[in-house]
Backbone as CSV, one residue per row, in Angstrom:
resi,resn,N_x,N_y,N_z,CA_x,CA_y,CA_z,C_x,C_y,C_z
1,UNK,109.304,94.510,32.200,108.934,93.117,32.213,108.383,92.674,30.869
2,UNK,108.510,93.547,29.841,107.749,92.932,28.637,108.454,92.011,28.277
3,UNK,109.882,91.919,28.235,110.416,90.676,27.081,111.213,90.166,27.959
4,UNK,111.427,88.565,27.983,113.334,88.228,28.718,113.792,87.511,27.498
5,UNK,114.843,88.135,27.323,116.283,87.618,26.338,116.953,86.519,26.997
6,UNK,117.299,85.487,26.767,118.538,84.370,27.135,118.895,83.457,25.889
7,UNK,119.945,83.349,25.928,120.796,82.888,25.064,121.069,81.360,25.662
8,UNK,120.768,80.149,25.578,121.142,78.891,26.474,121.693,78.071,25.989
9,UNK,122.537,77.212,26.379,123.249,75.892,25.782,122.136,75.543,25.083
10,UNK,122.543,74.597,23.753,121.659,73.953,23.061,120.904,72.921,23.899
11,UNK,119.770,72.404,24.233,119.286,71.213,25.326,119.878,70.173,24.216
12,UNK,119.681,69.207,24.729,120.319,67.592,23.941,119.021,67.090,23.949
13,UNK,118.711,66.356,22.427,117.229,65.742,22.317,117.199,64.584,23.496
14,UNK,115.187,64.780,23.464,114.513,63.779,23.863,115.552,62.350,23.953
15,UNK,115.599,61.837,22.382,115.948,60.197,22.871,117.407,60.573,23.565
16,UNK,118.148,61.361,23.699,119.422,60.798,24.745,118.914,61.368,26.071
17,UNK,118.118,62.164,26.200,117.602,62.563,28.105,117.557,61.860,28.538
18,UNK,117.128,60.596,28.472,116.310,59.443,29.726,117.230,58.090,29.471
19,UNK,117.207,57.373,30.466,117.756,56.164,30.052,116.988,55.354,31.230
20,UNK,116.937,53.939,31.007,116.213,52.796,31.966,116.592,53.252,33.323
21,UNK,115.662,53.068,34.275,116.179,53.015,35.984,116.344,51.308,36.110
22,UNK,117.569,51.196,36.738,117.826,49.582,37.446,117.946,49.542,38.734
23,UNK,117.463,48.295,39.262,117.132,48.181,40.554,117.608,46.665,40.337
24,UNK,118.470,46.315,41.985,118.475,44.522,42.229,117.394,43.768,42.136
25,UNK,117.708,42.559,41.872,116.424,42.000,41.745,116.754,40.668,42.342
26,UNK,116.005,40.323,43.415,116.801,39.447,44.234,116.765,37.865,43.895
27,UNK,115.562,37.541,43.069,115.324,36.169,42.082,116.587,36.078,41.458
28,UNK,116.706,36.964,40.918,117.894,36.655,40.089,118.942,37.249,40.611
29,UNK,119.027,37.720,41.048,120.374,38.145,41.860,121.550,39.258,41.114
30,UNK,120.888,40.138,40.216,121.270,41.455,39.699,120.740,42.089,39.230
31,UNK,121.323,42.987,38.566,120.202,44.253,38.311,119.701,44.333,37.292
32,UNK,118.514,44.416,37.219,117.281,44.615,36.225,116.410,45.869,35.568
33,UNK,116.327,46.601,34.703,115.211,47.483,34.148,114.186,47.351,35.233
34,UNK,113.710,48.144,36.046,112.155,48.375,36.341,111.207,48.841,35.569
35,UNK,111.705,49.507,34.759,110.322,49.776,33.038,110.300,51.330,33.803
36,UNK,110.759,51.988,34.954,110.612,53.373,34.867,112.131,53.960,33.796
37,UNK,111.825,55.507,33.549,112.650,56.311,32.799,113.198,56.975,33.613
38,UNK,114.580,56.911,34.024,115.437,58.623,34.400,116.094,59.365,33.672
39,UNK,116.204,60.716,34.513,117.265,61.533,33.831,118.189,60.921,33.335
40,UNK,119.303,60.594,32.361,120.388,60.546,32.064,121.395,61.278,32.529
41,UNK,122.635,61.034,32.922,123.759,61.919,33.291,124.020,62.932,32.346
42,UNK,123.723,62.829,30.908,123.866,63.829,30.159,122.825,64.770,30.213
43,UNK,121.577,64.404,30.434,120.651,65.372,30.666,120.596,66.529,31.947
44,UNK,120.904,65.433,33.224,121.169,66.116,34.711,122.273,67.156,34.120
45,UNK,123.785,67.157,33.741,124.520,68.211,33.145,123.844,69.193,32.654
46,UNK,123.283,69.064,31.416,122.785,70.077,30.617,121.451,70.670,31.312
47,UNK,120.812,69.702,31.703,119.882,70.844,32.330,120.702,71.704,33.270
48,UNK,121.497,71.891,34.060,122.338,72.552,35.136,122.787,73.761,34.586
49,UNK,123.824,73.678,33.103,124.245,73.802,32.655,122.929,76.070,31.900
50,UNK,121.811,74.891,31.216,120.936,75.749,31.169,120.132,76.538,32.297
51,UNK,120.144,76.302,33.470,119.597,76.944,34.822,120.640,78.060,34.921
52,UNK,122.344,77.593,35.251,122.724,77.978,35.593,123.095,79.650,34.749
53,UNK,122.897,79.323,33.426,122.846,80.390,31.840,121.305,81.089,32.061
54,UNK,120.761,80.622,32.616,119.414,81.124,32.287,119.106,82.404,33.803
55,UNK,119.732,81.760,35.255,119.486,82.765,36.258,120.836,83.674,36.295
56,UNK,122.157,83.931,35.477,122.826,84.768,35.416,122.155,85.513,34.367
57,UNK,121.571,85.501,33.166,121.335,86.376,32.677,120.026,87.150,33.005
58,UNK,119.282,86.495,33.765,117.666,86.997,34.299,118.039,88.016,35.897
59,UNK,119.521,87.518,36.035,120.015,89.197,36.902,119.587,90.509,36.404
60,UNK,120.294,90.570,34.957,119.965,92.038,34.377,118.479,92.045,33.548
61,UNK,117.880,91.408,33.997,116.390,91.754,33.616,115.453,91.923,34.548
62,UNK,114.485,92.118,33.889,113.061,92.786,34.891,111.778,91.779,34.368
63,UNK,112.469,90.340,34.826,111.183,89.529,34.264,110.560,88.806,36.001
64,UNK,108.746,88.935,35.720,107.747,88.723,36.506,107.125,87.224,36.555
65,UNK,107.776,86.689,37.599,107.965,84.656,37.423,105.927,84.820,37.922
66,UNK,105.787,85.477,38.781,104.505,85.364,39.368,103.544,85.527,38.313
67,UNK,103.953,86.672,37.162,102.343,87.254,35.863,102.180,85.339,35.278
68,UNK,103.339,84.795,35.507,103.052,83.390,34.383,101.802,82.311,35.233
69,UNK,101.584,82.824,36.756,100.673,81.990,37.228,99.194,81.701,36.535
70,UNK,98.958,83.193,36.115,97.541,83.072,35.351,97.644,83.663,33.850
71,UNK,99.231,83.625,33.617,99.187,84.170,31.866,99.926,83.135,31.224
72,UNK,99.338,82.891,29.909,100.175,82.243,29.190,101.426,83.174,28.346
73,UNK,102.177,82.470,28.001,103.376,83.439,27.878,104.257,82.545,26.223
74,UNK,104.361,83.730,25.282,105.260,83.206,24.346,106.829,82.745,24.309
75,UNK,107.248,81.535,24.063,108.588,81.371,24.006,108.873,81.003,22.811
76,UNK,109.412,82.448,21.986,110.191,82.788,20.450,111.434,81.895,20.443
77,UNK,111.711,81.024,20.030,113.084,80.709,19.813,113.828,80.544,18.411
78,UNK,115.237,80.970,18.121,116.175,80.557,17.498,116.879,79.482,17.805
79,UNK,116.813,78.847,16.496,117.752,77.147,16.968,119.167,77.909,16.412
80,UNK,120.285,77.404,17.185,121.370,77.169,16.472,122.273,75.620,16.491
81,UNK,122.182,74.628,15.812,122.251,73.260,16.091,123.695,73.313,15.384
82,UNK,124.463,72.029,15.972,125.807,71.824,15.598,125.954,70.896,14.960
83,UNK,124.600,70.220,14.224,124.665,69.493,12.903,123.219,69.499,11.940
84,UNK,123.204,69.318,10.678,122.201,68.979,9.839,120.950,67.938,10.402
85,UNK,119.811,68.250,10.500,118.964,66.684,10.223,118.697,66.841,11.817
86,UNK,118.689,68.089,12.523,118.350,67.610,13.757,116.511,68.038,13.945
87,UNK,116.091,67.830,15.071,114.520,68.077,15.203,114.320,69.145,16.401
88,UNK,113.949,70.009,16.017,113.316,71.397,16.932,112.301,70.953,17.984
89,UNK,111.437,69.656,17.781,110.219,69.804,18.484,111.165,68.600,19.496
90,UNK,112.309,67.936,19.391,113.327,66.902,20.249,113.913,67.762,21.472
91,UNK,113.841,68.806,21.254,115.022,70.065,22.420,114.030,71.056,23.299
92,UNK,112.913,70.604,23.042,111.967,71.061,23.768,111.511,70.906,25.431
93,UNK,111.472,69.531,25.171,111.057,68.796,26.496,112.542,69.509,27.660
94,UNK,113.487,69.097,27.783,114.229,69.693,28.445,114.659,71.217,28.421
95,UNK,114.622,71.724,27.751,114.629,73.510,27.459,113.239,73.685,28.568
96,UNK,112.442,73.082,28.603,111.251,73.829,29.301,111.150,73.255,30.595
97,UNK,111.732,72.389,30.870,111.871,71.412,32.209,113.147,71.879,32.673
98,UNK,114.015,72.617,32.299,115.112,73.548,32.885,114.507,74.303,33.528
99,UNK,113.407,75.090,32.332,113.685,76.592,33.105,112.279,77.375,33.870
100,UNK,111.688,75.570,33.917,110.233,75.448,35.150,110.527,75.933,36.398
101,UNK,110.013,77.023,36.987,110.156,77.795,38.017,111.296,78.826,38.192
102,UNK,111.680,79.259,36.790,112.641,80.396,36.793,112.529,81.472,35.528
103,UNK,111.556,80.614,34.747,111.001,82.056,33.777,109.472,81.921,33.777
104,UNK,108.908,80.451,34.136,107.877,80.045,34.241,107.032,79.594,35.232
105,UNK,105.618,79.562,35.569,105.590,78.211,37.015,105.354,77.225,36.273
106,UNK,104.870,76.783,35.129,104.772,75.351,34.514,104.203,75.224,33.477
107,UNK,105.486,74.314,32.733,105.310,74.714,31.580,103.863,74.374,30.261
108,UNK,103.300,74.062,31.651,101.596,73.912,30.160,101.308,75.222,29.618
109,UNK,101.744,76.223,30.281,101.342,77.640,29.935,102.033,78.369,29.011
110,UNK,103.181,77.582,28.585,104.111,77.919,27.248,103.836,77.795,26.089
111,UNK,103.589,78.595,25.435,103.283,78.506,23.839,104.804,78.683,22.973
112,UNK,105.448,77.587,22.199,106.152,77.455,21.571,106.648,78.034,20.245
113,UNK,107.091,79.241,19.794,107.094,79.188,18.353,108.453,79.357,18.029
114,UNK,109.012,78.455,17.098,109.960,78.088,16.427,109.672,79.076,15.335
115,UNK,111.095,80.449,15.236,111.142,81.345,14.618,112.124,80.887,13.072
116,UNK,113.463,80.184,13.920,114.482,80.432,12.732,115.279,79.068,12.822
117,UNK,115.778,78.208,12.320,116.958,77.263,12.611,117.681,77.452,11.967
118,UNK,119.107,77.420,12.131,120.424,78.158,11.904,121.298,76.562,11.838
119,UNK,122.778,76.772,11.702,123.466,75.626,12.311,124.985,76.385,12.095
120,UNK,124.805,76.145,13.555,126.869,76.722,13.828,127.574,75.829,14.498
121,UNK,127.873,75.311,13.682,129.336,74.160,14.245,130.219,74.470,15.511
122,UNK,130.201,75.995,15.020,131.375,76.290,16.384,130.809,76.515,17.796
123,UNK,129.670,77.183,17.518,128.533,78.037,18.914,127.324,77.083,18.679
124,UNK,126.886,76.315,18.788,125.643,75.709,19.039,124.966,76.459,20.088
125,UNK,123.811,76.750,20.179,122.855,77.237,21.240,121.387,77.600,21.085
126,UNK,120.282,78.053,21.746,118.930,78.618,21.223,119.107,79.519,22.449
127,UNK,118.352,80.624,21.250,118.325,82.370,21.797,116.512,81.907,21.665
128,UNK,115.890,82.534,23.223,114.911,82.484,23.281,114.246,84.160,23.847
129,UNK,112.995,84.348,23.220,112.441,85.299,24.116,111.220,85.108,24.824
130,UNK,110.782,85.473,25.679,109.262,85.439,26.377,108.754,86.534,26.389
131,UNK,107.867,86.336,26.282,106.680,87.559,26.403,105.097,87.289,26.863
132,UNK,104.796,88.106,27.407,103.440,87.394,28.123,101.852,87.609,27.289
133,UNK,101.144,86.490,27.355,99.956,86.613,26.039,99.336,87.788,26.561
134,UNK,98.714,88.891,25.779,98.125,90.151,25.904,96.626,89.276,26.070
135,UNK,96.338,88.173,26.237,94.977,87.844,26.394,94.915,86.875,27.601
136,UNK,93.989,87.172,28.276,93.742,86.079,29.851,92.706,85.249,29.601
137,UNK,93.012,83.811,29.583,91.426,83.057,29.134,90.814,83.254,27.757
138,UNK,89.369,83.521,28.478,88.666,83.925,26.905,88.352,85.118,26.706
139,UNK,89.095,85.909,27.651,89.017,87.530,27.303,90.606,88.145,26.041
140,UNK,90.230,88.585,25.251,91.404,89.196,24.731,92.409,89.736,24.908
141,UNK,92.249,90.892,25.636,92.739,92.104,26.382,92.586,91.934,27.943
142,UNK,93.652,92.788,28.467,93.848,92.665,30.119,92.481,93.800,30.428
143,UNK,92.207,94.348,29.184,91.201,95.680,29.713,89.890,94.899,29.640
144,UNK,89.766,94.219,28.650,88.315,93.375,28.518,88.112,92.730,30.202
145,UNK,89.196,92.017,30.634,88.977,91.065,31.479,88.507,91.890,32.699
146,UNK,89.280,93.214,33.062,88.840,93.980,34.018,87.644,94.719,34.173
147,UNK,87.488,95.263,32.631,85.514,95.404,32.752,84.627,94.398,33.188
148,UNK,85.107,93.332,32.667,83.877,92.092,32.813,84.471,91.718,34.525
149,UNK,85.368,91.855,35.045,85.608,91.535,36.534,84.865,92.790,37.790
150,UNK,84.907,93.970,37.045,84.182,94.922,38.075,82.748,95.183,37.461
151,UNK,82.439,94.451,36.524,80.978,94.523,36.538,80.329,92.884,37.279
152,UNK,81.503,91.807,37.298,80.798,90.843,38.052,81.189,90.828,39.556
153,UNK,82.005,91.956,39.960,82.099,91.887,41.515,80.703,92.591,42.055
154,UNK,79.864,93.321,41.417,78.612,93.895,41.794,77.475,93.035,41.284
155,UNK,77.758,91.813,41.013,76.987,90.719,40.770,76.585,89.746,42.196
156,UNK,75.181,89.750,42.359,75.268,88.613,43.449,75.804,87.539,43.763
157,UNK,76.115,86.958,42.538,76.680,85.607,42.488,77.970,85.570,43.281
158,UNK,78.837,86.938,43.268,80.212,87.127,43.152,79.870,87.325,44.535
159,UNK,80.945,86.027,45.207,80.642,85.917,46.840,81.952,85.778,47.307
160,UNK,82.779,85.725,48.584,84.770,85.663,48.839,85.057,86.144,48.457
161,UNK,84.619,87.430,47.437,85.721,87.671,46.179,86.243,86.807,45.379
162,UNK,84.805,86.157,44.786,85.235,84.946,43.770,83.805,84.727,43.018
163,UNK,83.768,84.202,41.910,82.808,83.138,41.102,83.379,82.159,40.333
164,UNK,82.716,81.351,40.305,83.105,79.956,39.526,83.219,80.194,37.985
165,UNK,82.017,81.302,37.330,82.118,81.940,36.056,83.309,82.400,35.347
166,UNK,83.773,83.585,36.579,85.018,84.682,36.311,86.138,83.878,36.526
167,UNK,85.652,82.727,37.314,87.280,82.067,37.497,87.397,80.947,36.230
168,UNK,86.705,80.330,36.081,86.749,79.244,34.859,87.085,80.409,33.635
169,UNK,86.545,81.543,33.454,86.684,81.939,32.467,88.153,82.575,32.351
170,UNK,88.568,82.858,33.170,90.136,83.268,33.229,91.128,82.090,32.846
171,UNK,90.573,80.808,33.172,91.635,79.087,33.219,91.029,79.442,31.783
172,UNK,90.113,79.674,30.516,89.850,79.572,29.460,88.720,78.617,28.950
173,UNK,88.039,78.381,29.887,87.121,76.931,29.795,85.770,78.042,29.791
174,UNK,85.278,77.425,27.896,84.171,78.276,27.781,83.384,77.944,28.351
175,UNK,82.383,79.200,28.966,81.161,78.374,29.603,80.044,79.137,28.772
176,UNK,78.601,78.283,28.792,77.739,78.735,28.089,76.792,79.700,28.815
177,UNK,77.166,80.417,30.083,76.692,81.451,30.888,77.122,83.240,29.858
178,UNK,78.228,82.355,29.151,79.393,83.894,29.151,78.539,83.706,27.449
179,UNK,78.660,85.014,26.752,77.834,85.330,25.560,79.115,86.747,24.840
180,UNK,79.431,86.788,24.203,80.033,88.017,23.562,81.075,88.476,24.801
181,UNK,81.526,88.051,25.734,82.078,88.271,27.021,81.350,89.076,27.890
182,UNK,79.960,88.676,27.763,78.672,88.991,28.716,78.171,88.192,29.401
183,UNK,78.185,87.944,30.619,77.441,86.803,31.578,76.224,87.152,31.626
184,UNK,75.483,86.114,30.899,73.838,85.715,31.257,73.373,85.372,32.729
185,UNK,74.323,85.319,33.557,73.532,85.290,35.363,74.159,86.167,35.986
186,UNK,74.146,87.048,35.195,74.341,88.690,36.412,73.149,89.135,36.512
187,UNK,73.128,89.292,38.290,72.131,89.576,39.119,72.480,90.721,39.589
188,UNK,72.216,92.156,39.696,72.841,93.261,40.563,72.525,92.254,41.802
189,UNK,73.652,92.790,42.462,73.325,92.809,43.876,72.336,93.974,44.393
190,UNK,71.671,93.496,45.678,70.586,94.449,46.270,71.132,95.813,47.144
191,UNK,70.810,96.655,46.747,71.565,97.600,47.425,72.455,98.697,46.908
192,UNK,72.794,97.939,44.996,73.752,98.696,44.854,73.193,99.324,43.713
């Protein structure tokens, strides 16, 4: 599960994804802009297009859709664009709205890095990899996070099998309890 490889249709920028939604409008008696945005028919394609590239090749891999619930996760990409003058941060929005709930659960947890841009006239596409952040929250390491989790399950505070501390601190939201990744309101529990 360390890395997934996919190779995907190029996404088509931002400004051609969306186009006006129209609705009748009975004052006037045809159809009008409502001021919302839809998919575009070119976008509905290509996103399909990328799902459908993205769960044949995640057959022959060993990638873990569930670790992305509480990890943030790198997505390395290579551009390969089929003209000059195009924009990397435009092919984003749909590349990651494809492949929401099939390499990811959502994509706030994606960290973006734009490795290489290329341009092939003949093969247009972006080769992406994922990999999952070696750090949870504001702990560094998966090992940090597990010391500081079995020294606060013998904490009074730590009640359901939960604290508000250990859990905020895993979402990444510093709190001023936590010190060097030491909680200032650990209480042994009595007894132990």
């Amino acid at each position: 599960m360390d890395k997934l490889h996919l190779v995907l249709p190029l996404p088509i920028s931002v400004n051609a994804l969306y186009q006006l939604q129209y609705a009748y409008n009975k004052k006037y008696r045809k159809n009008m802009p409502t001021g919302k945005k839809i998919l575009s028919e070119a976008g509905r394609k290509n996103k399909k297009e990328i799902q459908k590239s993205a769960t044949s090749q995640m057959r022959n891999q060993h990638w873990n859709l569930e670790v992305t619930k509480n990890h943030f996760i790198y997505q390395d990409i290579d551009v390969y664009f089929n003209r000059k003058n195009r924009d990397s941060d435009n092919i984003l929005k749909l590349l990651n709205d494809s492949l929401q709930g099939l390499v990811f659960h959502n994509d706030s947890k994606v960290l973006t890095r734009v490795q290489r841009v290329y341009y092939d006239y003949s093969n247009p596409r972006i080769e992406c990899t994922y990999s999952v952040c070696e750090w949870l929250g504001i702990f560094d390491k998966t090992k940090e996070y597990e010391r500081f989790l079995a020294r606060c399950q013998s904490c009074r505070h730590y009640k359901d099998n939960r604290c508000s501390i250990l859990t905020e601190s895993v979402q990444g939201i510093i709190r001023e309890e936590i010190e060097d990744k030491f909680c200032l309101k650990y209480t042994r529990k009595k007894g132990e």
